[in-house]
Backbone as CSV, one residue per row, in Angstrom:
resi,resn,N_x,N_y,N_z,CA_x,CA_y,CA_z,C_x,C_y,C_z
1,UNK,-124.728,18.139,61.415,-123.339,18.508,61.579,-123.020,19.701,60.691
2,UNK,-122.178,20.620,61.296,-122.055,21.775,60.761,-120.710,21.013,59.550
3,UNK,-120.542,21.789,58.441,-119.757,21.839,57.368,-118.095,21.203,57.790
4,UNK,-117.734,22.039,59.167,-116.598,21.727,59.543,-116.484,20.332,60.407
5,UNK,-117.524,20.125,61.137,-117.642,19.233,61.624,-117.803,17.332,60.687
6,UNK,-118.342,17.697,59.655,-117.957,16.827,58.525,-116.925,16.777,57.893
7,UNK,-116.199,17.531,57.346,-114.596,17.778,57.472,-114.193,16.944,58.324
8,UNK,-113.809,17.502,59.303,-113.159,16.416,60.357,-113.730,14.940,60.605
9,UNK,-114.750,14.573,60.410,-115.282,13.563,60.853,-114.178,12.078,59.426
10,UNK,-114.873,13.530,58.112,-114.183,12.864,56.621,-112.880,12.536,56.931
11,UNK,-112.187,13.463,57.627,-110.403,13.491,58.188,-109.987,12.413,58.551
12,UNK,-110.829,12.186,59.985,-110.459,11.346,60.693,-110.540,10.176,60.684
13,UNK,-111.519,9.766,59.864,-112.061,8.197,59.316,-111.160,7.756,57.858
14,UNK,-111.121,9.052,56.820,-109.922,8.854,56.380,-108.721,8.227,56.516
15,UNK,-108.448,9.238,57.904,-106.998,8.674,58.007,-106.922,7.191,58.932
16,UNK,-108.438,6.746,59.222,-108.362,5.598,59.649,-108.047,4.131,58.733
17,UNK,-108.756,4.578,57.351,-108.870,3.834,55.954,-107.369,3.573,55.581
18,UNK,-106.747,5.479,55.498,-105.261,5.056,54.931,-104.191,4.292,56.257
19,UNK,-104.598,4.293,57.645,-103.267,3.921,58.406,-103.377,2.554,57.970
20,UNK,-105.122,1.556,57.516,-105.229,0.012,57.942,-104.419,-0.428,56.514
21,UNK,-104.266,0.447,55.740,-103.996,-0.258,54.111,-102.970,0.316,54.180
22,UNK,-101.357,1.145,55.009,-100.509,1.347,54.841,-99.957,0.095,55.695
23,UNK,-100.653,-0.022,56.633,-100.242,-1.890,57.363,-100.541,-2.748,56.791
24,UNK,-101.231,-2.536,55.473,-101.781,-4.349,54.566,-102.843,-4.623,55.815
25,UNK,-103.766,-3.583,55.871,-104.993,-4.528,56.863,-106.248,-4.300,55.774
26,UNK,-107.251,-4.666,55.849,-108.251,-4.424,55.308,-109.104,-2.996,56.396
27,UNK,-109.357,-1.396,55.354,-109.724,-1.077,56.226,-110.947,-1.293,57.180
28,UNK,-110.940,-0.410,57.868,-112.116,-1.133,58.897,-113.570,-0.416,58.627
29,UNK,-114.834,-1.164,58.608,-115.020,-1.417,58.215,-116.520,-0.062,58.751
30,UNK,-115.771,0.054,59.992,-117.053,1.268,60.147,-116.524,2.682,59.402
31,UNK,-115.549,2.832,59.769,-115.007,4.008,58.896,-115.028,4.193,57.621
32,UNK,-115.275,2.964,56.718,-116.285,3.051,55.206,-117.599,3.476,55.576
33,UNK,-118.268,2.811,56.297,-119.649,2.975,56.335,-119.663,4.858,56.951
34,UNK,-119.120,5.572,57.850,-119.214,6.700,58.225,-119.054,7.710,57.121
35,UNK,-117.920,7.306,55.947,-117.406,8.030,54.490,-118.563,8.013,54.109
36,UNK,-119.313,6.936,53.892,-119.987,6.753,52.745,-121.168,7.499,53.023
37,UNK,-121.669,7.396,54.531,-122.931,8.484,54.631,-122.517,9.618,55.191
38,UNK,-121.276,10.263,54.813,-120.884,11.226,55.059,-121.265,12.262,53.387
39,UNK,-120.733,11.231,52.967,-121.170,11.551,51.464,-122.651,11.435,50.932
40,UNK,-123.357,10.687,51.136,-124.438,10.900,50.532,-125.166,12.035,51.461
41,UNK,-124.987,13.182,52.907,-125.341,13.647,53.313,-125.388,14.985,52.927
42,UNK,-126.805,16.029,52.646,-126.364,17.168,52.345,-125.199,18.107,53.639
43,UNK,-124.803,19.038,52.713,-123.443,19.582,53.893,-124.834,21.017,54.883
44,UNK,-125.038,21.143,55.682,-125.692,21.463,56.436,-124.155,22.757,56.930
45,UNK,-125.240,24.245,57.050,-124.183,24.941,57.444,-124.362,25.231,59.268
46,UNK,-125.653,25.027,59.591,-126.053,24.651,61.087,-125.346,23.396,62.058
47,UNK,-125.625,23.558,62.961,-125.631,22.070,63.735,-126.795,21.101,64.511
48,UNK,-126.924,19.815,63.885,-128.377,19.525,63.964,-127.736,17.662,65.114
49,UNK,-128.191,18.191,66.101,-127.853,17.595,67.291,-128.473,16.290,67.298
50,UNK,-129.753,16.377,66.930,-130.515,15.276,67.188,-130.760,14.152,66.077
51,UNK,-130.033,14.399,65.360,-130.529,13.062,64.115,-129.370,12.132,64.390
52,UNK,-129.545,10.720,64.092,-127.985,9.584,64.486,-127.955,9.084,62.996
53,UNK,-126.877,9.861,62.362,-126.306,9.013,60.927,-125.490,8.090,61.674
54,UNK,-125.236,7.484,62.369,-124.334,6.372,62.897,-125.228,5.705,63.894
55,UNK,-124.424,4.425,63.660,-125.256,3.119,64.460,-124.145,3.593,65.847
56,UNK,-124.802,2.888,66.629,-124.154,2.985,68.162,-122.691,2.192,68.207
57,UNK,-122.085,1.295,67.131,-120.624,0.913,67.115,-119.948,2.108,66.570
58,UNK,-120.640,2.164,64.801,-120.027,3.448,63.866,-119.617,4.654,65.428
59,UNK,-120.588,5.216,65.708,-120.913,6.630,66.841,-119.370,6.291,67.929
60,UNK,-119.143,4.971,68.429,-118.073,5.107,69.483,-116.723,4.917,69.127
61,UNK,-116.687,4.264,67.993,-115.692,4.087,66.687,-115.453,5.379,66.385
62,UNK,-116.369,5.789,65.971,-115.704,7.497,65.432,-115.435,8.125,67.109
63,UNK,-115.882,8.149,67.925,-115.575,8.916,69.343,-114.108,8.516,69.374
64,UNK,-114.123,7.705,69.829,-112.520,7.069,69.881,-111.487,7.973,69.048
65,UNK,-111.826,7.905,67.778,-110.855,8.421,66.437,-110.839,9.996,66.751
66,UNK,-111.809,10.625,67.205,-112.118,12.021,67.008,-111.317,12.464,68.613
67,UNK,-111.157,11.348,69.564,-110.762,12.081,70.673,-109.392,12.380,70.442
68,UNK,-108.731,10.856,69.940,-107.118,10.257,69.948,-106.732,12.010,68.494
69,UNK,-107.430,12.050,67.674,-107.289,13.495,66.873,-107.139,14.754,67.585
70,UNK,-108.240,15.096,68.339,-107.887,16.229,69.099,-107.268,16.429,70.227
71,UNK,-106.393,15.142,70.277,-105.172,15.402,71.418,-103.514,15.467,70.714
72,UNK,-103.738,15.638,69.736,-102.897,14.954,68.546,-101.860,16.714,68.339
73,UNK,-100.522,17.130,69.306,-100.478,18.767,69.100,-100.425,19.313,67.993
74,UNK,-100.480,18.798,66.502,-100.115,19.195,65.311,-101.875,19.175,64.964
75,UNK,-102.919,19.101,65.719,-103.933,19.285,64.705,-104.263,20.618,65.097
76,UNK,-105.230,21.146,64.244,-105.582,22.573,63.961,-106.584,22.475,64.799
77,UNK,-106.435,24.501,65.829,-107.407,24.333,66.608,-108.658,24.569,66.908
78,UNK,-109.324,24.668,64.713,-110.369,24.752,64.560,-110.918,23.585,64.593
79,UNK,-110.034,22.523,64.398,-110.365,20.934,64.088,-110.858,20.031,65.696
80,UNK,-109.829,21.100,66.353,-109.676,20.538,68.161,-111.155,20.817,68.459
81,UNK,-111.548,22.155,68.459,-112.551,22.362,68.287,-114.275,21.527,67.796
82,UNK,-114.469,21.413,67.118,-115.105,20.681,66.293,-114.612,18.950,66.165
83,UNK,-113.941,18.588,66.785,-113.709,17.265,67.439,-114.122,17.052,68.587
84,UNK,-113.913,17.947,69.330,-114.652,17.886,71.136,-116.063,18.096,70.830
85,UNK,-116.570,19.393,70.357,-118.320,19.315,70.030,-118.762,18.125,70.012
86,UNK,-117.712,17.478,68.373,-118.294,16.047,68.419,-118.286,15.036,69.122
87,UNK,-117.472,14.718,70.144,-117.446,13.837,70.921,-118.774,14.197,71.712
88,UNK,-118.934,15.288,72.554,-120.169,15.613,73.358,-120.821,15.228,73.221
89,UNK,-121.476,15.352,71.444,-123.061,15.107,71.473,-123.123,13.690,70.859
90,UNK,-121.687,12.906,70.923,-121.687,11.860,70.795,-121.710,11.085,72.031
91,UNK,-121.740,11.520,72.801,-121.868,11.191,74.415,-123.164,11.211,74.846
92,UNK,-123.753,12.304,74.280,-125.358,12.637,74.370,-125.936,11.743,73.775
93,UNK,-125.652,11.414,72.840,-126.768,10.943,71.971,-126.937,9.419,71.992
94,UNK,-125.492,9.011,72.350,-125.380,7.587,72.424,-124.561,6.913,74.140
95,UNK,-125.770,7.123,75.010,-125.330,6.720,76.172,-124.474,6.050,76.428
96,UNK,-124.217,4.858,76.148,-123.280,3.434,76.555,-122.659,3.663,75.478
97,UNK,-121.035,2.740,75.453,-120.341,2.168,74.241,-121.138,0.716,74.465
98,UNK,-121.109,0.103,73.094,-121.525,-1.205,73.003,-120.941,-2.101,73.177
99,UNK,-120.930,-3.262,73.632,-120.698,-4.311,75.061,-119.067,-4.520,74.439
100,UNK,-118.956,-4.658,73.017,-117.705,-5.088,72.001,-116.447,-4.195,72.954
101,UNK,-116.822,-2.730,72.481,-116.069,-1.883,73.181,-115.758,-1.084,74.610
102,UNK,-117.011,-1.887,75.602,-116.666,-1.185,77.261,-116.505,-2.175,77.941
């Protein structure tokens, strides 16, 4: 993932963490796990298509978050950008949603 594309990914899972604990929910629980190897990942200034830092729930969990973002008219349309990429090769890479979510 290119630099920006982690950005947003950090954004969006973020703001998944702060909406569940502004409702008193516990956040959820893939969107820690996506932070956390978001962080231990070097920041890559390329885009590297083929490696899966996400399990196939994490991957449609974040699809979901990254689509409902770049339809969102107040986000930036470098972010719109680099939210759709990501959905793509999140489409690519991970054929099916898993049984939980289709």
């Amino acid at each position: 993932m290119s630099r920006t594309e982690q950005w947003v990914v950090h954004h969006v899972t973020l703001q998944q963490v702060e909406s569940h604990r502004e409702d008193g929910e516990a956040p959820p629980w893939w969107a820690i796990n996506a932070i956390e190897k978001l962080e231990d990942r070097p920041v890559e200034d390329g885009t590297a298509g083929t490696d899966r830092p996400f399990t196939c729930y994490e991957a449609w969990r974040l699809r979901r978050a990254l689509s409902e973002y770049a339809e969102q008219p107040e986000t930036p349309e470098g972010d719109v950008a680099a939210a759709v990429s990501l959905v793509r090769r999140l489409d690519e890479t991970f054929v099916e949603p898993p049984t939980a979510l289709g």
